[in-house]
ZADREN-417465 format. One record per residue (C-alpha): residue number from 0; residue in one letter; x negated, y negated, z negated. Coordinates in nm, 3 decimals, padded with zeros to 5 digits, m for minus. Example, Ala and Ser with C-alpha at 12.3 -4.5 7.8 and 13.67 -1.06 7.14 Angstrom:
<pts>
PT   num   residuo        c1        c2        c3
PT     0         a   m01.230    00.450   m00.780
PT     1         s   m01.367    00.106   m00.714
</pts>
This chain:
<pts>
PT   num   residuo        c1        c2        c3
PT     0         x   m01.888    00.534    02.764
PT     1         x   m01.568    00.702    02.700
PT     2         x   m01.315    00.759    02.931
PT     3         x   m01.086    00.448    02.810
PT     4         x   m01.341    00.235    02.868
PT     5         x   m01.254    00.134    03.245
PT     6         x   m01.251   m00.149    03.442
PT     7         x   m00.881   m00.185    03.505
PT     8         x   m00.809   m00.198    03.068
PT     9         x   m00.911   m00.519    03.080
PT    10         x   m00.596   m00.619    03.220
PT    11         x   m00.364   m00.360    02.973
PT    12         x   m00.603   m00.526    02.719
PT    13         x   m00.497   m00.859    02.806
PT    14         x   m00.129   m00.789    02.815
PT    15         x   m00.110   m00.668    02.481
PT    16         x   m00.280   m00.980    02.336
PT    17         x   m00.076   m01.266    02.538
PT    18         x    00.252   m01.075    02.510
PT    19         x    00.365   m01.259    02.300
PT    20         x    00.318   m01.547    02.516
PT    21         x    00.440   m01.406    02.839
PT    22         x    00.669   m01.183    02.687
PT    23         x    00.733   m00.794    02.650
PT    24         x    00.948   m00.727    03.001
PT    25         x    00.669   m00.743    03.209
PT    26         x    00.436   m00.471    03.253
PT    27         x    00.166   m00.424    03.524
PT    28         x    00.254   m00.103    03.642
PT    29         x    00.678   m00.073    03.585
PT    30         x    00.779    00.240    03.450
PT    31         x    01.051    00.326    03.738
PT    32         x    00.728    00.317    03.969
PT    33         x    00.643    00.591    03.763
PT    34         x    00.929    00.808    03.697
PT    35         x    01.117    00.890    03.374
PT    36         x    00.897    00.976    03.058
PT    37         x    00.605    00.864    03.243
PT    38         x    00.401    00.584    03.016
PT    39         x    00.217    00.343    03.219
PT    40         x   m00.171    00.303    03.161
PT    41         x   m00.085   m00.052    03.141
PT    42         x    00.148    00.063    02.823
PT    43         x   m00.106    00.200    02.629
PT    44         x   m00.179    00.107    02.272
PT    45         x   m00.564    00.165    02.147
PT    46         x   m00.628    00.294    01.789
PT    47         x   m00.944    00.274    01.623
PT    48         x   m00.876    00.447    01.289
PT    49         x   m01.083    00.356    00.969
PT    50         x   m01.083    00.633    00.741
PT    51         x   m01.024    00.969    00.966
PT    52         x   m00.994    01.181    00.640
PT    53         x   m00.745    01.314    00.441
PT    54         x   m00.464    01.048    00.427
PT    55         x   m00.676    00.848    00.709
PT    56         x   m00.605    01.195    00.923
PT    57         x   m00.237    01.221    00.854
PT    58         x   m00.211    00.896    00.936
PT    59         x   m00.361    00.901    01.301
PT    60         x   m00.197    01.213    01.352
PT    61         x    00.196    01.012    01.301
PT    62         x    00.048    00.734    01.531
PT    63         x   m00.047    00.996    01.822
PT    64         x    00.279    01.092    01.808
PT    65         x    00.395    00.830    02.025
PT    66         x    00.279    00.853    02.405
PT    67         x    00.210    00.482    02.400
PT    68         x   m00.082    00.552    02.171
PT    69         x   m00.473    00.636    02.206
PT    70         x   m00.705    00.703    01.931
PT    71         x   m00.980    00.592    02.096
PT    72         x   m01.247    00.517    01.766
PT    73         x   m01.317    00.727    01.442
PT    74         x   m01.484    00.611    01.143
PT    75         x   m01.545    00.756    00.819
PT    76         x   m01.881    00.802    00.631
PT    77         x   m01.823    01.118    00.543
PT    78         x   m01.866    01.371    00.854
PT    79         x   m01.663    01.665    00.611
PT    80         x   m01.385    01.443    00.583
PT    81         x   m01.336    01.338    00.986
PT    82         x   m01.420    01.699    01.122
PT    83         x   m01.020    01.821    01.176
PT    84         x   m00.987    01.447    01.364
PT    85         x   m01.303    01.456    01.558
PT    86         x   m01.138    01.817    01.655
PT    87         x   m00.816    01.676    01.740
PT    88         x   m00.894    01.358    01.926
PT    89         x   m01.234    01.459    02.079
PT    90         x   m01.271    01.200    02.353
PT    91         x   m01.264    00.952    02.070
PT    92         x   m01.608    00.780    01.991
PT    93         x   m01.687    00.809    01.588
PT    94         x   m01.914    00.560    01.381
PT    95         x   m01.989    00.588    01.003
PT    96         x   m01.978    00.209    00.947
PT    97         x   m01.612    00.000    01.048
PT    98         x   m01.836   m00.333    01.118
PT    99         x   m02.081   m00.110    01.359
PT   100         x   m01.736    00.013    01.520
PT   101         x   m01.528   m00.337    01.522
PT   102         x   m01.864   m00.480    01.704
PT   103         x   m01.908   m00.184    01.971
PT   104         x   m01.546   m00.130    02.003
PT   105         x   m01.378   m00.508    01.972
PT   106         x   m01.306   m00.509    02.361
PT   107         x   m01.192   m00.155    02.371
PT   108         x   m00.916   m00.139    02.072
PT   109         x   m00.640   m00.333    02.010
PT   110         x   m00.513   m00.210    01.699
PT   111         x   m00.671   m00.021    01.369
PT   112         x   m00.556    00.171    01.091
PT   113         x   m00.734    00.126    00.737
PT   114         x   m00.683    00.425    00.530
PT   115         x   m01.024    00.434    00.322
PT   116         x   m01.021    00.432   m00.085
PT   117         x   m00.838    00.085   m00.252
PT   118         x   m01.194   m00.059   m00.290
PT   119         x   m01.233   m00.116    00.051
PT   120         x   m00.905   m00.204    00.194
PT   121         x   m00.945   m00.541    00.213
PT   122         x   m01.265   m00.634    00.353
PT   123         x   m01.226   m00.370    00.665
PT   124         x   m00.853   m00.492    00.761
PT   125         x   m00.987   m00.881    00.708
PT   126         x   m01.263   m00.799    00.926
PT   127         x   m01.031   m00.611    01.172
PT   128         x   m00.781   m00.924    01.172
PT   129         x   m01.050   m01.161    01.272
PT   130         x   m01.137   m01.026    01.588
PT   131         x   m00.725   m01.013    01.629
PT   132         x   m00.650   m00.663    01.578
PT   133         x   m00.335   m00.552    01.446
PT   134         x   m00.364   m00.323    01.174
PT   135         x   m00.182   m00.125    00.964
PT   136         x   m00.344   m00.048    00.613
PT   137         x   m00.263    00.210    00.349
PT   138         x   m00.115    00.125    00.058
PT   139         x   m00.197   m00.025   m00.160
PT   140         x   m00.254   m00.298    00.009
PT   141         x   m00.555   m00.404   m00.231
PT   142         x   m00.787   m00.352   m00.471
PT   143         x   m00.741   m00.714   m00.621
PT   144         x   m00.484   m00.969   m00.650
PT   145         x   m00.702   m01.208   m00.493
PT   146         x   m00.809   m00.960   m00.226
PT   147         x   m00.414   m00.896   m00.167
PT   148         x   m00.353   m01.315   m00.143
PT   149         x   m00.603   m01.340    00.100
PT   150         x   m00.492   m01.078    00.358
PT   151         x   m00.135   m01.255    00.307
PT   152         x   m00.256   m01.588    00.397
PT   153         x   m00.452   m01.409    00.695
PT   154         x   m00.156   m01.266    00.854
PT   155         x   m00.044   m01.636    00.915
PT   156         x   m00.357   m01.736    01.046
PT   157         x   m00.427   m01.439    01.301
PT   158         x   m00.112   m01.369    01.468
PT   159         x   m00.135   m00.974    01.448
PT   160         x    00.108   m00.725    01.328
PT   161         x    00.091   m00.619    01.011
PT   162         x    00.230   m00.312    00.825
PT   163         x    00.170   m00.141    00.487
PT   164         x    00.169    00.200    00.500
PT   165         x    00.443    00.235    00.211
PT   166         x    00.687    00.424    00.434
PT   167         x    00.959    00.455    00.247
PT   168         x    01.062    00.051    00.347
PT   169         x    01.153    00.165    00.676
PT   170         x    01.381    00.442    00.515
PT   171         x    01.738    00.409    00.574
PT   172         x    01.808    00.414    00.168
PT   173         x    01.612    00.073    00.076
PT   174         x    01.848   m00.063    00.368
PT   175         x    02.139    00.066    00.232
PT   176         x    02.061   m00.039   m00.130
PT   177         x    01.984   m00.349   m00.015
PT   178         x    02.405   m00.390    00.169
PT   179         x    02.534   m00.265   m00.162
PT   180         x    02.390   m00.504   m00.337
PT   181         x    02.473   m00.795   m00.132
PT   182         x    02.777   m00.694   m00.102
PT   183         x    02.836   m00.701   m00.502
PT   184         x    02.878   m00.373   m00.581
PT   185         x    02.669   m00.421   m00.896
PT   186         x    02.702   m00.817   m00.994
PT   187         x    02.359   m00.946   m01.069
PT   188         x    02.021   m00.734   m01.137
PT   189         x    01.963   m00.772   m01.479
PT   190         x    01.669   m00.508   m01.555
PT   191         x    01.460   m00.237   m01.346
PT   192         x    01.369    00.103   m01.465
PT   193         x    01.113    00.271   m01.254
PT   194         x    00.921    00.616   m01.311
PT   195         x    00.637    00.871   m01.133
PT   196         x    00.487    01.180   m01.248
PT   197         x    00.138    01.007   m01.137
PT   198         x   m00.178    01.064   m01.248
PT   199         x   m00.230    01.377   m01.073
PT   200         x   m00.556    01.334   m01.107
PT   201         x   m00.803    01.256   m01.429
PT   202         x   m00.769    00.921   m01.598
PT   203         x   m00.806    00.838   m01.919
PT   204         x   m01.189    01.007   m01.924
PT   205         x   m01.495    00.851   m01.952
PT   206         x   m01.683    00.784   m01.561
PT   207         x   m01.924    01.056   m01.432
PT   208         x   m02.286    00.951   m01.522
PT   209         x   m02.599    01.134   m01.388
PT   210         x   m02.787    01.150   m01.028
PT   211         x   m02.670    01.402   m00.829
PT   212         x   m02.816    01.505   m00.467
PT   213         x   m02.608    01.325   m00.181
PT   214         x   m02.458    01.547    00.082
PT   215         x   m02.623    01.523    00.393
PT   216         x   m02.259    01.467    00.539
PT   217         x   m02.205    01.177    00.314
PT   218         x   m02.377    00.789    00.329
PT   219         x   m02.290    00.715    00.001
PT   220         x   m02.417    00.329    00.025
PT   221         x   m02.103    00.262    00.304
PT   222         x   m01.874    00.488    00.076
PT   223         x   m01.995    00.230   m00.228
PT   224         x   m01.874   m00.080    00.010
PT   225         x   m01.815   m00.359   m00.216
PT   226         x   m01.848   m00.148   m00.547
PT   227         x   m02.165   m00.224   m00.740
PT   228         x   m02.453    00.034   m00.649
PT   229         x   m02.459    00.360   m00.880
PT   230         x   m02.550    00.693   m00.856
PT   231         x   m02.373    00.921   m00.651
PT   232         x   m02.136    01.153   m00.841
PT   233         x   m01.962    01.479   m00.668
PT   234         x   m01.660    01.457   m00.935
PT   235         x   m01.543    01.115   m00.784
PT   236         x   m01.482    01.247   m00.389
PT   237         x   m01.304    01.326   m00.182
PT   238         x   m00.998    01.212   m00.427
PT   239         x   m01.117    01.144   m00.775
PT   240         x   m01.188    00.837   m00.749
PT   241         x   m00.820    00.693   m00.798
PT   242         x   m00.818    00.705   m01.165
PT   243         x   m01.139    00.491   m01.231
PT   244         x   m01.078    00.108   m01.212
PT   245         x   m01.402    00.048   m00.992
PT   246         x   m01.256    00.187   m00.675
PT   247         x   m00.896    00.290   m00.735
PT   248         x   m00.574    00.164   m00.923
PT   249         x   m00.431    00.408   m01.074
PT   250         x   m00.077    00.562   m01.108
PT   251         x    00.054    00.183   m01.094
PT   252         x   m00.140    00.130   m00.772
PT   253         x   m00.072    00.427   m00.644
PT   254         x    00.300    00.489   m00.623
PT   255         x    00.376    00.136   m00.719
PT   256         x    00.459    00.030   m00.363
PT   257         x    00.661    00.358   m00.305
PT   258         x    00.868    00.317   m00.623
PT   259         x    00.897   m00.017   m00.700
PT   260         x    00.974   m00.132   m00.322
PT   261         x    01.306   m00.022   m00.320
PT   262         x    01.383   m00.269   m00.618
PT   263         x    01.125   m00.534   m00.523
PT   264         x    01.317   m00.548   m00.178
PT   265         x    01.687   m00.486   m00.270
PT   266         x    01.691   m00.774   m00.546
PT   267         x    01.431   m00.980   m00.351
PT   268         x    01.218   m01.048   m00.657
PT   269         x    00.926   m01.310   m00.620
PT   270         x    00.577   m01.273   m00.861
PT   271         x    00.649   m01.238   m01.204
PT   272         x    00.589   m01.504   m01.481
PT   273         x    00.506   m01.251   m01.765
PT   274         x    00.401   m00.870   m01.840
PT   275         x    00.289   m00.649   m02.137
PT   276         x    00.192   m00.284   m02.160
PT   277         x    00.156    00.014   m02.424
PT   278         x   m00.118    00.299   m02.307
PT   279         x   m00.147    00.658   m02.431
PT   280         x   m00.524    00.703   m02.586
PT   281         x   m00.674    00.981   m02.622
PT   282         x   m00.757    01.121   m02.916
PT   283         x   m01.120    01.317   m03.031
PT   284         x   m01.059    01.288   m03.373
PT   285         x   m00.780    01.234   m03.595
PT   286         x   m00.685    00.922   m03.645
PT   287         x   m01.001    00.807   m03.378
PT   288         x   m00.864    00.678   m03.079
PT   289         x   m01.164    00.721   m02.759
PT   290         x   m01.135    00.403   m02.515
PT   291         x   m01.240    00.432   m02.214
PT   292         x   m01.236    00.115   m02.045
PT   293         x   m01.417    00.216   m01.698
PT   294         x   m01.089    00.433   m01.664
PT   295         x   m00.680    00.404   m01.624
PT   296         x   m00.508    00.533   m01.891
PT   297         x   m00.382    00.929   m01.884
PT   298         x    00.028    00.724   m01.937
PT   299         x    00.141    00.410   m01.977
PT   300         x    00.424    00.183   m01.989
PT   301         x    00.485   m00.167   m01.865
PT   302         x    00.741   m00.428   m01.883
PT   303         x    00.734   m00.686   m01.591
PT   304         x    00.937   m01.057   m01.624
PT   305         x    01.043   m01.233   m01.323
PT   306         x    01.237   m01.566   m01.390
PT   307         x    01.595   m01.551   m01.197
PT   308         x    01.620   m01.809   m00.898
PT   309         x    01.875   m02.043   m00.875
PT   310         x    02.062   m02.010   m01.198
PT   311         x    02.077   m01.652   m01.148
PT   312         x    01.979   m01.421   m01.447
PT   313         x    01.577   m01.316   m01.528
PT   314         x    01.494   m01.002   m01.438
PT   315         x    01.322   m00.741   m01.619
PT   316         x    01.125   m00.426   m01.440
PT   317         x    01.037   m00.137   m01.649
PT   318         x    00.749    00.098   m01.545
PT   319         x    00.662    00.456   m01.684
PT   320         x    00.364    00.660   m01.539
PT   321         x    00.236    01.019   m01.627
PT   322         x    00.561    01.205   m01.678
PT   323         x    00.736    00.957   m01.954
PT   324         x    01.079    00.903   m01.824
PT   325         x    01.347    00.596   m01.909
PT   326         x    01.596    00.598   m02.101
PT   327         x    01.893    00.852   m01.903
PT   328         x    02.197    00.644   m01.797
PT   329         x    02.520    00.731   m01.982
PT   330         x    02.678    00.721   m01.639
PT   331         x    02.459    00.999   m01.528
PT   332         x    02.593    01.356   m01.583
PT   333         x    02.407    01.581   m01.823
PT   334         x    02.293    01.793   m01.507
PT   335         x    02.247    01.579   m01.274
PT   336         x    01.910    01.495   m01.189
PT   337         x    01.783    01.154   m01.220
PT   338         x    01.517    01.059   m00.952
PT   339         x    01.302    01.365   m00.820
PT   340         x    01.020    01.497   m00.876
PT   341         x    00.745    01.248   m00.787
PT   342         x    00.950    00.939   m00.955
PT   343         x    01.278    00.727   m00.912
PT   344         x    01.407    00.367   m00.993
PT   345         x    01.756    00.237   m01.125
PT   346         x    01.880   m00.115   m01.058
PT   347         x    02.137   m00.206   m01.346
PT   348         x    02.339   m00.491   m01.260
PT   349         x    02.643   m00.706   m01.466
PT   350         x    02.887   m00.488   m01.278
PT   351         x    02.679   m00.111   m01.223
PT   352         x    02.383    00.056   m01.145
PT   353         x    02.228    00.199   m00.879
PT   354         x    01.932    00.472   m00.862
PT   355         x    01.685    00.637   m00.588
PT   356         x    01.470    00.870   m00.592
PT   357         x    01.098    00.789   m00.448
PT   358         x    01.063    00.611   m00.167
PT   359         x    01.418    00.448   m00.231
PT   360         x    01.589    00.806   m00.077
PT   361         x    01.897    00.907   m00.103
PT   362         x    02.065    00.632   m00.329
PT   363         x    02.391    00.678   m00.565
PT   364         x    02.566    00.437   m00.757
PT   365         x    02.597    00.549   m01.097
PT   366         x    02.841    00.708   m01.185
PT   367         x    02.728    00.961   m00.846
PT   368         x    03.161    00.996   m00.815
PT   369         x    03.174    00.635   m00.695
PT   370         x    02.933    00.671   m00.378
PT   371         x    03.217    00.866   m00.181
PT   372         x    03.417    00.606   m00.206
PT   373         x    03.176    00.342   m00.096
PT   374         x    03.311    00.109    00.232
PT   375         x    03.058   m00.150    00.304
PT   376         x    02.961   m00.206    00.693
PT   377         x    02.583   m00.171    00.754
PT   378         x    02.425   m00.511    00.833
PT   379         x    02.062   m00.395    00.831
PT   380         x    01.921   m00.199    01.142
PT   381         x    01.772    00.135    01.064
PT   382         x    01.445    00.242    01.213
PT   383         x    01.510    00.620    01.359
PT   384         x    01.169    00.579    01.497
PT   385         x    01.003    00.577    01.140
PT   386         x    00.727    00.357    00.987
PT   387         x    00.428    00.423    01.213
PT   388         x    00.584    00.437    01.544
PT   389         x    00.803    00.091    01.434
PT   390         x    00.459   m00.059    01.366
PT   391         x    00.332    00.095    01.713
PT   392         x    00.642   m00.065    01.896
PT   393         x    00.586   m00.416    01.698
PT   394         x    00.205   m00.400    01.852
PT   395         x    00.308   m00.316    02.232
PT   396         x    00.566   m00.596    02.184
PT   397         x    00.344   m00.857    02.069
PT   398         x    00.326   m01.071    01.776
PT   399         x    00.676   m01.251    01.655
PT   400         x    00.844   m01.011    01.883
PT   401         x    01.034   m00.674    01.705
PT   402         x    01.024   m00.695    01.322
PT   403         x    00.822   m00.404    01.084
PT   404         x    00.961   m00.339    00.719
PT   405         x    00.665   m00.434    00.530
PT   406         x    00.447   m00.681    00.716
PT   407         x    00.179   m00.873    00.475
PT   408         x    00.425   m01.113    00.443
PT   409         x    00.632   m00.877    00.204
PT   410         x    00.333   m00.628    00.117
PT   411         x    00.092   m00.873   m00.048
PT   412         x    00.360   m01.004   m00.309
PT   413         x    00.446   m00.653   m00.381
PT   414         x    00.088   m00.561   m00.418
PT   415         x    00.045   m00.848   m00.648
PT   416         x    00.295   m00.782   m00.852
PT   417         x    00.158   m00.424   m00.867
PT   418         x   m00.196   m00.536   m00.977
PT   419         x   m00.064   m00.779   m01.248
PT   420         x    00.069   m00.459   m01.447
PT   421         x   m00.281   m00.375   m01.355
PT   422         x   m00.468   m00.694   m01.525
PT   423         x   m00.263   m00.591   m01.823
PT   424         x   m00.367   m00.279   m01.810
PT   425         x   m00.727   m00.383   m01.870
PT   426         x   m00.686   m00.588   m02.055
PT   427         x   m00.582   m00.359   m02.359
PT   428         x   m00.929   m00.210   m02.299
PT   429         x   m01.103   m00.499   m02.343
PT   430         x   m01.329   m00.532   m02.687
PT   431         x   m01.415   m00.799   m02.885
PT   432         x   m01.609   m00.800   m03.141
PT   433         x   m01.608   m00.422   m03.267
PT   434         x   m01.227   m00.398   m03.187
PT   435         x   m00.998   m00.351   m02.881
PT   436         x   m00.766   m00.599   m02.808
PT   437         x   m00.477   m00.337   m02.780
PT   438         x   m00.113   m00.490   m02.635
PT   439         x   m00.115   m00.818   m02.540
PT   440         x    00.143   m01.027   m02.319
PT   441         x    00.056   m01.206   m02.044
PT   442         x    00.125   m01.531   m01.917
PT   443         x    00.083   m01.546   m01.561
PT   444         x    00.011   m01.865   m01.314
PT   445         x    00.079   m01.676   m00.968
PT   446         x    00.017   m02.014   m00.762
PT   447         x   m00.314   m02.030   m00.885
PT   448         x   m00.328   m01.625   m00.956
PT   449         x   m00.471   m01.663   m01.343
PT   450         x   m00.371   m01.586   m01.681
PT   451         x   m00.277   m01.858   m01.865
PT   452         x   m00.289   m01.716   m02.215
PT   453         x   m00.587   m01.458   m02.214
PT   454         x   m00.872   m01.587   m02.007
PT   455         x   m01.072   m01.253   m02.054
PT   456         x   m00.779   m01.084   m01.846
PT   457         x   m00.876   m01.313   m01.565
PT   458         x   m01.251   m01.150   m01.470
PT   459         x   m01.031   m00.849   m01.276
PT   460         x   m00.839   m01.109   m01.094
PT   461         x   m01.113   m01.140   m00.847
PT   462         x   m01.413   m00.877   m00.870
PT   463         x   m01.756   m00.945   m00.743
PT   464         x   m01.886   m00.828   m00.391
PT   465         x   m02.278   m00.614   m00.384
PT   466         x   m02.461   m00.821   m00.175
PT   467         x   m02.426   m00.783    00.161
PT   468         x   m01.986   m00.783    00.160
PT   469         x   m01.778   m01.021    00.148
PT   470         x   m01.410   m01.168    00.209
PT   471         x   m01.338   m01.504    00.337
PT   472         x   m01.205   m01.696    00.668
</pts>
């Protein structure tokens, strides 16, 4: 028994789950009781964490930073991962397997985090939502487009709070793109251009093979999850895994919902109708491309359609990955930098353009002279408090009570939209016959998430669960 679980958190426990019924002024012990600073017991939000490693760690570490939190449960199934958050939060109790800790821990917690690798997202935050935990999960928010509707249509059913952890939506430049644009300053999107430097890790390569020894550390069958049973393969952990399509997603899925939130927000674009792609191959001989279909490709480019709403023009969203950069605005200087470092996006309208960097900071209209002049009133609060402490606020509050930036609501059409580029994506790998099908456009049904012109696409719509997992209601 740990020391949160006590007798008198059944009552905090309560609170936090009928808030939203009885609403957020009361509490059970009032703060002025207490003095200034002081956080009541009764105020208390319990974390169990899922994933304690690497991003998992940073994670818990921004949610401790608010004195309404406890980390009260640690699970990751691989002890070398956890050790610096065992260290840190030590009177937390720590499980290999989520189910083992939702079951022991489902009257102790109140809220999780999910910040394992993509392949695994959804089934631990679905399982977490069930037992009407709020959660916050990593982006991105799935592995699958069907995996991502699901989750959606679960945060309508359970009534929890819901956040992605793309933190730049919380940022203060996504709001203020968002009253420039609504206030006119560049007409009507007419066409996105987004960019990353991502991979930084090896795609493009053919998937480990061989048996190697399992760390002791490690249970490599709960690390599998849903993924189909192979061998174990040291060149895949603890971050390696992102660039093979079994469990990861890529550049695309990995800075997709930093870089293409800014846009996907400030325009409000729905799920596109249409997208095509071009890959860099690699080359072992001349003249002898070497597919590798198991993997994402080393660079790529994509070209997104989403029909324009009431009368309003179609919109077109360009993606780069793996260093190739868009076109350069003639509106930009010849030294000034477009985007950073890690990526950037430019809205062009009928009347201007505007760009970020990553994570929709610090946003210019183009040309950079006409920001100064810029008078438009801001309509959109900001959150000082940041991403995870906004989420941590929206979960002390109750459900329907204080709004997050990207609840499911928002975060599974962006992760959809994300994982199309994805289907097409795979679909260039795809052989028939002795041949790869190469570029191909795709027609896309996003009420009934298939591909209307390319059936073969549709297989990595939906993947199969290994016996024993599963997602469903």
């Amino acid at each position: 028994m740990t020391p949160y679980k006590k007798e008198t958190d059944k009552s905090r426990r309560k609170f936090i789950r009928n808030s939203a019924i009885i609403g957020s002024s009361f509490f059970i012990v009032p703060r002025h009781v207490l003095g200034r600073g002081f956080v009541a017991p009764s105020d208390k939000l319990n974390i169990g964490a899922i994933g304690a490693g690497g991003k998992g760690g940073g994670d818990i570490t921004e949610f401790a930073k608010s004195p309404n939190v406890n980390i009260v449960a640690l699970c990751d199934v691989d002890d070398r991962q956890a050790v610096k958050s065992r260290e840190k939060f030590s009177k937390a109790t720590y499980y290999k397997d989520f189910r083992e800790m939702l079951d022991k821990e489902k009257n102790n917690i109140d809220a999780c985090n999910i910040s394992t690798p993509d392949h695994t997202h959804a089934v631990a935050t679905l399982a977490a939502m069930q037992l009407g935990k709020h959660v916050y999960t990593q982006k991105p928010l799935t592995h699958d487009i069907y995996e991502a509707r699901m989750l959606t249509e679960a945060a309508k059913r359970y009534n929890v709070v819901t956040q992605m952890g793309n933190q730049g939506s919380s940022g203060d430049g996504v709001r203020q793109m968002k009253e420039w644009y609504k206030a006119g300053l560049i007409g009507e999107a007419t066409a996105i251009h987004v960019w990353t430097n991502r991979p930084v890790w090896p795609q493009g390569i053919a998937k480990p093979v061989g048996k190697e020894e399992v760390p002791a550390e490690l249970n490599w069958d709960l690390w599998l999850g849903t993924a189909k049973w192979e061998e174990y393969h040291a060149a895949l952990l603890p971050f390696n895994w992102r660039g093979f399509w079994t469990f990861g997603t890529g550049a695309l899925g990995d800075m997709g919902c930093h870089l293409i939130d800014p846009a996907f927000n400030t325009v409000g674009l729905g799920y596109p109708s249409e997208v095509e792609c071009s890959v860099v191959d690699f080359y072992e001989k001349m003249w002898t491309p070497v597919y590798h279909p198991e993997s994402a490709p080393p660079s790529s480019s994509l070209k997104f359609k989403f029909p324009g709403k009431n009368g309003k023009n179609d919109v077109y969203l360009y993606w780069t990955d793996g260093g190739i950069l868009p076109e350069r605005p003639a509106e930009l200087g010849p030294d000034e930098a477009m985007g950073n470092g890690d990526g950037g996006c430019i809205i062009t309208g009928t009347k201007g353009k505007i760009m970020c960097n990553c994570y929709g900071a610090n946003p210019t209209l183009l040309p950079t002279s006409k920001t100064k002049d810029i008078k438009v009133k801001e309509t959109l609060a900001r959150v000082p408090e940041g991403h995870y402490i906004q989420w941590v606020n929206a979960c002390m509050a109750g459900f329907g009570k204080k709004e997050v930036s990207s609840p499911f609501s928002y975060a599974g059409p962006l992760t959809e939209t994300i994982l199309m580029g994805n289907l097409a994506l795979r679909a260039w790998n795809i052989k028939e016959g002795n041949k790869f099908t190469g570029r191909k456009k795709l027609l896309w049904d996003a009420q009934n998430m298939k591909v209307t012109n390319y059936d073969a696409a549709n297989e990595f719509v939906k993947r199969e669960y290994r016996d024993g997992w599963k997602l469903s209601f």
